[in-house]
C-alpha positions in Angstrom: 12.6 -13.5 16.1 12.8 -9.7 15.5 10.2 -7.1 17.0 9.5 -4.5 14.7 8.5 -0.7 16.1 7.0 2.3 13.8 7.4 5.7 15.1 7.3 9.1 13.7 3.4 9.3 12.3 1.5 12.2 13.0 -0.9 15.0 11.6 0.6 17.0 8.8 -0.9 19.5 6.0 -1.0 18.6 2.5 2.4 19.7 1.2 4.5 18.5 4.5 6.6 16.1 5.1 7.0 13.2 7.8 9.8 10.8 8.8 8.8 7.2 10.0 11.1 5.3 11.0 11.2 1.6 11.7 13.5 0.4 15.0 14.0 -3.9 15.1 14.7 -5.7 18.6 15.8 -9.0 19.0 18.2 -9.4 16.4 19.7 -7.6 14.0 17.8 -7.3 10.5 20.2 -6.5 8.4 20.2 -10.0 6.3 16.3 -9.3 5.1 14.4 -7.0 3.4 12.2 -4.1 5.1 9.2 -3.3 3.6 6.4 -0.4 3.9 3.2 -0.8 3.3 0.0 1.6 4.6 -3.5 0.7 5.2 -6.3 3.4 4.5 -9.7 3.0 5.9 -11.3 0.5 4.1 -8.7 -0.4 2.0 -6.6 -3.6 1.7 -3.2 -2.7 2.8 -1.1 -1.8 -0.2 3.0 -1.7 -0.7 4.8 1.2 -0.7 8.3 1.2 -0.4 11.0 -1.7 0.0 14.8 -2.2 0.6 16.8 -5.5 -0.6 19.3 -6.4 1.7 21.6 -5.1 -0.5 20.0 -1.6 -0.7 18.3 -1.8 -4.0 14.7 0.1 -3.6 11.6 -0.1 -5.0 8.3 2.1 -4.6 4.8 2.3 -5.8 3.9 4.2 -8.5 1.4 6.5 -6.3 4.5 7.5 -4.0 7.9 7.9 -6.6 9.4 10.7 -6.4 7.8 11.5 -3.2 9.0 9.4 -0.8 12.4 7.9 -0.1 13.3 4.3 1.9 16.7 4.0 3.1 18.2 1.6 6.2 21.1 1.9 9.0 22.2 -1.9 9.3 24.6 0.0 12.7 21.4 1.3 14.1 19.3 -1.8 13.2 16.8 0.9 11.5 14.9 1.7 8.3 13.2 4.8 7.8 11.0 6.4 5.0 11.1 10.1 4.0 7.5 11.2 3.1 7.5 14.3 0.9 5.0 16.6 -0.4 2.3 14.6 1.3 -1.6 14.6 0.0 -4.7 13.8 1.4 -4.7 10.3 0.0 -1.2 9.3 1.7 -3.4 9.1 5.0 -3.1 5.5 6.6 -1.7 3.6 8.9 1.9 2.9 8.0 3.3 -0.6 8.8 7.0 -2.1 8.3 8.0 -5.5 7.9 10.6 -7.7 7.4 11.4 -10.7 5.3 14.0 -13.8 7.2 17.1 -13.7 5.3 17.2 -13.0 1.9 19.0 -12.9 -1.5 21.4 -10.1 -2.0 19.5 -8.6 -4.5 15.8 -8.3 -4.2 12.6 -7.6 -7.0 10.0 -5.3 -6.6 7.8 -8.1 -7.0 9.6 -10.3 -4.3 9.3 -6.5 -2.1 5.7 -5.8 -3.5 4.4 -9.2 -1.9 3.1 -9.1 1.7 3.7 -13.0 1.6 7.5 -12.2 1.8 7.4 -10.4 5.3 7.5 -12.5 8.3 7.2 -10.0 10.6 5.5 -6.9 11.2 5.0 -3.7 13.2 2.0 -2.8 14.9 1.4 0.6 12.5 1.5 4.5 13.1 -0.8 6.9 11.4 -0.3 9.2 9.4 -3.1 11.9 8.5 -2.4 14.5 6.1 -5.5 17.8 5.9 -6.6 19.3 2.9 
């Protein structure tokens, strides 16, 4: 079983940028796909980014062009590049990983918390106004 651990949240102005990145233990997780999802107050937590295991992405609408996943199968990492943040990108940020997968995956098959069998514990992120 892999361990999943977030780092890199923190408190940034709107406009910033912050680098979370997403370290596995265990065994390596380069045979599934890593996921990011966030969870705002009150709020059910939502997709945000994902990586097949071949390195096809996909985002949500809310964060394209903003932010950027990407993974290092020698580090046994993922990270995600969080651009020209706003107020509303505040949540905690959680990665996730599916068992192994198919080469190629959908942004629906990323999109779905059902595909992730295992899970970080979360860092925030708070962006000001």
């Amino acid at each position: 079983q892999v361990q999943l651990v977030e780092s890199g949240g923190g408190l940034v102005q709107a406009g910033g940028s912050l680098r979370l990145t997403c370290a596995a233990s265990g065994r390596t997780f380069s045979e599934a796909a890593v996921g990011w999802f966030r969870q705002a107050p009150g709020q059910e937590r939502e997709f945000v980014a994902g990586i097949g295991r071949g390195g096809d992405t996909h985002y949500a609408d809310s964060v394209k062009g903003r932010f950027t996943i990407s993974r290092d199968s020698a580090k046994n990492t993922a990270s995600l590049q969080m651009n020209s943040l706003k107020p509303d990108d505040t949540a905690v940020y959680y990665c996730a990983a599916t068992s192994r997968t198919a080469f190629y995956a959908t942004l629906r098959y990323l999109a779905s918390q059902k595909s992730y069998v295992t899970w970080g514990q979360g860092t925030q992120v708070t962006v000001s106004s």
